[in-house]
Steps between C-alpha positions, in 0.01 A plus 500: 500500500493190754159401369620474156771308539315250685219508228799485228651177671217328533420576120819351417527201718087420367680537135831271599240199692305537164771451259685234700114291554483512127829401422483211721159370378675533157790263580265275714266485180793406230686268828180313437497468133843366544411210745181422403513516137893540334662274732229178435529586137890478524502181678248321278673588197843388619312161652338453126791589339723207691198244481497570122913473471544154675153389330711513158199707350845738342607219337347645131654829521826399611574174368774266621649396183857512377740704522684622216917616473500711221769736361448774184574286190553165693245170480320473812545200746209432703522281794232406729416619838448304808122490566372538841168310668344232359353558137280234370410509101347295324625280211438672152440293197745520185231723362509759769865497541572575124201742471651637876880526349357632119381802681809574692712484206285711275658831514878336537508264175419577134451436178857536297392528083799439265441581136770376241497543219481132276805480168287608155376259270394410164137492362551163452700346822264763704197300357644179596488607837223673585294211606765396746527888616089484548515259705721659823380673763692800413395851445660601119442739281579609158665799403607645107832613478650783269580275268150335502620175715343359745638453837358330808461686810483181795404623864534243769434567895703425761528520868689769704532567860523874666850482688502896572314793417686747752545721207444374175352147453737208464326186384704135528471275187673197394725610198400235282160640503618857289751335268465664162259765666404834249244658768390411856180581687416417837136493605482679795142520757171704410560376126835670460763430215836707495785414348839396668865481390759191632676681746769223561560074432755243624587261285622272759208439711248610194337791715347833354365806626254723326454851580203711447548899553318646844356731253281308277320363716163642667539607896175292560681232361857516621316533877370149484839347349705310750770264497516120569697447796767214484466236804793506712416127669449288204323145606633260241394183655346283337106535481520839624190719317578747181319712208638509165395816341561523078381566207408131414273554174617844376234702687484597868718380755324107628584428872546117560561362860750225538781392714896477501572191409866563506710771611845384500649528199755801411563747201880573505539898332857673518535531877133429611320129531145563522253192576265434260111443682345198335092462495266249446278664256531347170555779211747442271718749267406771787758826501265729593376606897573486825499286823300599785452379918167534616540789639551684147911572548698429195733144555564409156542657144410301224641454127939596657801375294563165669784390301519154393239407767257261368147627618207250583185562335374711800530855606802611654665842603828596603503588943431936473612499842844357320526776209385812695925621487457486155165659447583802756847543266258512197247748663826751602630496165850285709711278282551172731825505640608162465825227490357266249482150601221267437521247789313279777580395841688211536240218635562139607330418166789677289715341730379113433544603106851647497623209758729699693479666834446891384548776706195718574429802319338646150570245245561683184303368185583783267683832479330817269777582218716854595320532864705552791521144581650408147742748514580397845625163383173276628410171344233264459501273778650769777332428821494861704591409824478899592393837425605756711447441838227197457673163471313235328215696362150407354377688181307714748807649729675527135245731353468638798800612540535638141213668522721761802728579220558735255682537129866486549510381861738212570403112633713265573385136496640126553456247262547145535675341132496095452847413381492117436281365866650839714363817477717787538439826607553884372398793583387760280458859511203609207389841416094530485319664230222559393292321177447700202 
């Protein structure tokens, strides 16, 4: 029995030495794979991967461009980004800056057709003017009636911008452009014609907004629509660099570089002043298009209601940046709330003219019939000395501070009233509402 427990233990310390040897040269051999081969891998990849990262060689995937603010069914404000390092570029002709901004603005403006439909005519008066109908650029057709008259079908083109396709497609148009509309088409990428309804206008600022249903349009379409993106820091100095896109000779939209040539002068609406951008590029008669910077955001917006403005023989647009309260009411289906004044700030200018110190304020220029204002008891030639809690506002603080308010909510405002050379003050409590 001694003997074979000796034998047995030796057996099974042979076996234990055995297994323990082998799983030691095991974790020797993979110890070595990991610190000869894995770890020098590791390192070289993280060492190529910072090299690459500071070298700027991520730069294409990821570029630093701006940044965009963007709510469902609001415009989008873009503002730009601080860069970092030193970028050098070099200058690009007026060629490659137009062909440069024409390709970023392909899938976010379009090609608006209007077709009206022209009054019937005689045999007779419709002969005398066929030669002059010939002779316009304009796409017309003839169709028989029921009663065997002839009517003319006239399509012109026009130029719309993409302000939101969150949902369905919103499209911004001066109004002018669909007066006496029967059918509108809007030429979308990849060939693509679908029809669109006006989804909403104001008459005071002469803005429109056309809608075309999700639905009808192709997915490989709608995924290569975007929006124009309005520029939050508008540079209106004088000289500074713009595109005018439009629909110049009743085809595609032209793109013509220019420069403001003036940037000062200001639209009065009912409770909104917007400035009016002023270019140097001679077109006359233009109300079609839009303003561009150079880096393809949307500054101005061609062919507006300006009132009793007289226009130059160049382009000009209303400020975007200026109307974007408006167009975001428009896109949300909002009425504006409003307390119907049509007014500027009083200026040293105004002051010279009137020859009499006036207090600071809103001088008021007109008052909308049966707004809140009206009913209030305001007059021409109020000066709002207050609104609220802002004493001697601008037309900025006053709209902004309308814009925080809501149907039925109550302001109460100082005016300033010139009796004989004094001007006396009242205060007024008005009731907002909102415009029909």
């Amino acid at each position: 029995m001694g003997l074979n427990d000796n034998s047995n233990e030796e057996e099974y310390r042979f076996v234990e030495e055995h297994v323990v040897s082998r799983k030691h040269r095991i974790r020797r051999f993979f110890g070595k794979i990991l610190v000869h081969v894995l770890l020098p891998v590791c390192i070289c990849v993280i060492v190529c991967y910072i090299f690459l990262r500071t070298s700027g060689a991520f730069d294409d995937e990821n570029p630093v461009e701006t940044t965009e603010e963007t709510t469902e069914n609001r415009v989008i404000i873009e503002r730009e980004e601080p860069t970092t390092g030193e970028l050098v570029e070099l200058p690009l002709s007026d060629e490659e800056i137009l062909k440069k901004l024409e390709e970023r603005l392909s899938f976010k403006v379009v090609v608006v057709s209007v077709e009206r439909e022209m009054e019937e005519m005689d045999s007779e008066k419709q002969d005398e003017t066929t030669a002059e109908s010939e002779s316009l650029e304009q796409n017309e057709e003839e169709q028989e009636t029921l009663d065997g008259q002839k009517t003319i079908k006239e399509i012109s083109k026009y130029t719309g911008a993409i302000v939101s396709a969150s949902n369905h497609i919103y499209i911004l148009i001066p109004s002018s452009s669909i007066e006496g509309y029967k059918e509108i088409s809007v030429h979308l990428p990849y060939e693509t014609s679908v029809e669109a309804s006006v989804y909403d206008i104001d008459e005071d600022t002469g803005l429109a907004l056309l809608k075309i249903e999700s639905t009808k349009v192709p997915q490989h379409v709608r995924s290569k629509i975007s929006v124009v993106a309005f520029s939050r820091n508008v540079d209106n100095n004088k000289g500074a660099s713009v595109v005018y896109c439009g629909n110049v000779i009743g085809s595609e939209p032209m793109f013509i570089k220019g420069h403001v040539s003036n940037g000062s002068n200001q639209v009065m609406c009912t409770d909104l002043n917007y400035n009016l951008l002023i270019t140097d590029i001679a077109l006359a008669n233009i109300n079609d298009g839009f303003i561009f910077n150079s880096d393809g955001n949307l500054i101005g917006i061609v062919g507006l209601s300006y009132g009793t403005l007289e226009m130059p023989d160049v382009i000009a647009g209303g400020e975007a940046i200026d109307l974007r309260y408006i167009i975001d009411n428009m896109l949300n289906g909002r009425k504006d709330i409003y307390l119907g004044i049509k007014g500027h700030e009083v200026t040293s200018q105004i002051e010279e003219i009137v020859g009499t110190n006036m207090p600071e304020g809103i001088y008021v220029n007109s008052i909308v019939i049966d707004s809140p204002a009206y009913n209030a008891g305001l007059v021409t030639g109020d000066i709002i000395v207050s609104i609220g809690n802002i004493t001697n506002p601008d037309m900025d603080s006053f709209r902004d501070f309308i814009e925080g308010k809501s149907k039925g909510d109550t302001v109460v405002i100082k005016v300033r009233r010139r009796i004989g050379s004094d001007y006396n003050e009242y205060t007024m409590p008005i009731v907002l509402n909102s415009r029909d």
